[in-house]
N, C-alpha and C positions, 0 to 999 in steps of 0.2 A: 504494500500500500504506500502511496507517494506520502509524504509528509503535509500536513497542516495541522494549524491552529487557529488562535486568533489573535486579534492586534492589542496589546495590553496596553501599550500608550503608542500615541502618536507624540512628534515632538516638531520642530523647525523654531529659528531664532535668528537674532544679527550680527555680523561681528563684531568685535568689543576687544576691547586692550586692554578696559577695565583691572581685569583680575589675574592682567599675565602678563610678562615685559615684551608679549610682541602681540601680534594681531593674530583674533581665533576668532572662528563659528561655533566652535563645539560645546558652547552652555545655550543651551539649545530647552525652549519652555513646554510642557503640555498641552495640547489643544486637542478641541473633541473631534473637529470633523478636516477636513483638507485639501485643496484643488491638489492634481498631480497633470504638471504636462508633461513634454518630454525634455523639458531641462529640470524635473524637480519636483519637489513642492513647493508651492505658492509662496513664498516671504518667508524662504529661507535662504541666508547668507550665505557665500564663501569667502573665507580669506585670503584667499590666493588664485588665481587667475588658471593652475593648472588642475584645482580643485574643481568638483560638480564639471557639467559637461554633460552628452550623451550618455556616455560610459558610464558616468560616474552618478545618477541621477539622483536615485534616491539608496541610502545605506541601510541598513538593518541589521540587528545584532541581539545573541542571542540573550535575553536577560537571565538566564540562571548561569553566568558566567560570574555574575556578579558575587554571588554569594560563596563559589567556589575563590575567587579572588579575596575576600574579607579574608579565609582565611588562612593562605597563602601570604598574603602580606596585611597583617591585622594593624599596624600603624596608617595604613593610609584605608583601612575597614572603612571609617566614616565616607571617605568619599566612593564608594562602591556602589551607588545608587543609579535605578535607572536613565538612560540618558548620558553617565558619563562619560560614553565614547562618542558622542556626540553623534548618535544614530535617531534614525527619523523613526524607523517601524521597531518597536520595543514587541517581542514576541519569545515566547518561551518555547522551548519541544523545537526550533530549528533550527542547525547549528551548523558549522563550516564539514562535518562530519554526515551527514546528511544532506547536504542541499549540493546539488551540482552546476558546474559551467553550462549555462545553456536552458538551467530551469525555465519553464514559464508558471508563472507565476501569478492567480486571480487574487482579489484583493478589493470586497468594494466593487465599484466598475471600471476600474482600472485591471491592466495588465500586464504585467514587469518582467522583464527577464534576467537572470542572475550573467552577469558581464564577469566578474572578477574579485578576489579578496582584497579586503584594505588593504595597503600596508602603511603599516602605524610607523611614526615618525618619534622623534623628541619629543614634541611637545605633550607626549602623554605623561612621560616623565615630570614633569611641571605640573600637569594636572592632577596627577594623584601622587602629586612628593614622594615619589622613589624610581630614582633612577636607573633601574633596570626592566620598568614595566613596560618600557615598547616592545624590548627585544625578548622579555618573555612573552608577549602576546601572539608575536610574530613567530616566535619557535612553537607555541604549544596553541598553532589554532584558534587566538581566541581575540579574533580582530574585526567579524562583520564582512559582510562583504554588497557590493556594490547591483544595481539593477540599470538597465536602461527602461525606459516607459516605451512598450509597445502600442498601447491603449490608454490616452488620456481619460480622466474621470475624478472621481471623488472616494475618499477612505475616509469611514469613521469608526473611532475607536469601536473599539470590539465585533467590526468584524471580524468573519471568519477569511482566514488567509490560506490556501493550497496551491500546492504542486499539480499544474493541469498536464504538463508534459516535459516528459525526460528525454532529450536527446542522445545525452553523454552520461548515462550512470556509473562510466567508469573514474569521472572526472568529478568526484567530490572536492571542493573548495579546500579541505583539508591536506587531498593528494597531492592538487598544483602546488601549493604549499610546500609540500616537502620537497618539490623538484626545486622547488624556486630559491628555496633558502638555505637544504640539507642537503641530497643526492646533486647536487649541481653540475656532476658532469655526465648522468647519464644520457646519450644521444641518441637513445631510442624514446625516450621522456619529452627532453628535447623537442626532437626532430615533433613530434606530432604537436604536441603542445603551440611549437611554431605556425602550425596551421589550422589549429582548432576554430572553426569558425566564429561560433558564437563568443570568444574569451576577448578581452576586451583589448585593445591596441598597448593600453599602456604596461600589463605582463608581458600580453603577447610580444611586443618590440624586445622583449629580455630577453626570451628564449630565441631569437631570429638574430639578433645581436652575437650571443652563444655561439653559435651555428655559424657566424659570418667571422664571428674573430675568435673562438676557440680561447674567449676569456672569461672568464666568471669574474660577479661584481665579490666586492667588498660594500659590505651594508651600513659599516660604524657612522656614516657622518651622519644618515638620515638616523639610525635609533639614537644618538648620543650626541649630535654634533650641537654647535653653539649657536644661541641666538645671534643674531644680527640684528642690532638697530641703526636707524639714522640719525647723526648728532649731527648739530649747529653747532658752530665754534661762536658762544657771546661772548667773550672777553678772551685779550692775551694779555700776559704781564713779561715785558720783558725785564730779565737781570742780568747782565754781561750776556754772556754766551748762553744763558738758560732761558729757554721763552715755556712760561706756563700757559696751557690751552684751559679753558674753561668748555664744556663741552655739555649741551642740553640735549633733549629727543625732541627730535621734530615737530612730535604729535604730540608733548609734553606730557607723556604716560610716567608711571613711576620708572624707577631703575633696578634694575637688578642689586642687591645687597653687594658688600664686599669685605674682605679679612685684609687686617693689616698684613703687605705685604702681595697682595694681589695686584695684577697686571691685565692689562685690556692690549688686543689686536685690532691696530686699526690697518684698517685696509685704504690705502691712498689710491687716489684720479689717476696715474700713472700706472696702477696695478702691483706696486708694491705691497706688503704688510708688513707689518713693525710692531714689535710689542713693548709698549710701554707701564712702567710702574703706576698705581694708580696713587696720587697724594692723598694724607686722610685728610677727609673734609666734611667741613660741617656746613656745607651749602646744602641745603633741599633741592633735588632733584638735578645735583649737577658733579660731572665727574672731571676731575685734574689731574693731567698730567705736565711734567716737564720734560721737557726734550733741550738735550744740550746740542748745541751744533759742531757738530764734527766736519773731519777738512776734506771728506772726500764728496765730488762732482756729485754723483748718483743714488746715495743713498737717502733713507728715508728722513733721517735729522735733515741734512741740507733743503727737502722739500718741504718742509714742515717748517722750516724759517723764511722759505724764502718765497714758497706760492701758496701757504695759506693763511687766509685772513678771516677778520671778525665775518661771518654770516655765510663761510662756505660749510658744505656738509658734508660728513664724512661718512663712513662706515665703519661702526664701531662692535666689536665680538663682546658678548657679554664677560665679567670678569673670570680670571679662572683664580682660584683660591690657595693659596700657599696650603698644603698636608700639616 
């Protein structure tokens, strides 16, 4: 028997900086009833330009994942609540282990088809304070995965949600999964995967990638890498050969915390990066460093005195913390 249930919450929401030192969709509100076209639900945000999309339309995720997570990591328990992967169709009984590439999917009057598994990034890490929760979601299945809208319409909570047709039962969301992340160099996996119709471009390009260069990725920067925000430089202070930067967010969100002895990456207009100490400072929302000028042409001091000024902006790595 194919899988169904029913819709235990619906969610969508906007993006917000609010609660994070970078921009997210994923506190995402309950609501009873919901348009769905084929970019979505109706008035819900992304934050990022390669997020949502066809492929990407509407997410869903298994909610008894959550309670299995309380108690795997019981310090971040409190935030384990529906919604926190910032999934739109909250539904229990359907899971990455069960549902396949190519499902279709009734729902409501709507009709969805199962495109491809999340893959969870950093930022989850931030969201439920422990930094190794992306990359266990991603090794152990428990990420959600993606639909396109075949049949625009309307979903209201607690319909009933089923599997109308199985194309690919051999491609459980769970399988690709393990080709994608673990078995990565089988080329019989591979090879079909690279052509499975229904999976959605942006896996699918991995596996075809694979196949074309006979590289596997490395995952670290998406499960753990650094925020990036954008700083304005409001003030310099020059002192002999040391010029202090004064450095705000653009959007004037908070900042990320920092330990004495912490250093920030900034990324220069030139394409350099440079890491500098961060000064302790008791300015609200504003981070200082000094850069001394050194005698050589090309480096990143020499450009940091000599082509940036009050109001240009930079790109700044969130701080990394002295052990």
């Amino acid at each position: 028997m194919l899988p169904h249930s029913i819709v235990e919450q619906l969610r969508h929401g906007r993006v917000t900086g609010q609660d994070y030192f970078f921009r997210s969709g994923i506190e995402k509100a309950p609501i009873d009833q919901v348009q769905v076209t084929v970019l979505g639900c109706v008035g819900d945000e992304q934050a990022e330009r390669f997020h949502g999309g066809l492929e990407r339309a509407v997410l869903q995720f298994d909610c008894d994942h959550y309670a299995q997570l309380s108690l795997l990591f019981p310090k971040s328990a409190p935030l384990f609540n529906n919604g926190g992967y910032g999934e739109n169709l909250i539904v229990a009984g359907m899971n990455e282990h069960n549902i396949c590439i190519g499902d279709k999917v009734a729902v409501g009057s709507v009709i969805l088809q199962v495109t491809q598994p999340r893959q969870p990034c950093f930022k989850l890490n931030h969201r439920f304070k422990e930094p190794t929760i992306a990359r266990y979601s991603q090794h152990n299945s428990k990420t959600g995965w993606f639909y396109r809208v075949l049949q625009e319409g309307e979903i209201t909570r607690n319909d009933e949600i089923q599997v109308i047709e199985r194309p690919y039962p051999q491609w459980t969301i769970a399988r690709v999964q393990h080709y994608l992340y673990a078995e990565m160099d089988n080329l019989a996996a591979t090879t079909e995967l690279a052509s499975l119709p229904t999976l959605g471009m942006e896996v699918k390009s991995v596996f075809q990638r694979r196949l074309a260069t006979n590289e596997i990725e490395n995952w670290h920067s998406r499960l753990e890498g650094l925020i990036k925000l954008e700083m304005r430089v409001v003030k310099i202070i020059v002192q002999a050969a040391v010029k202090r930067f004064y450095l705000s967010r653009t959007d004037l969100g908070a900042l990320p915390p920092f330990n004495v002895g912490a250093h920030v990456t900034v990324k220069l207009p030139n394409g350099l990066k440079c890491a500098y100490a961060l000064c302790d400072s008791a300015i609200e929302g504003v981070y200082q460093i000094e850069v001394q000028r050194a005698c050589d042409n090309q480096g990143g001091s020499q450009y940091m005195h000599e082509q940036v000024n009050i109001g240009d902006v930079l790109s700044v790595y969130e701080p990394v913390n002295e052990k």
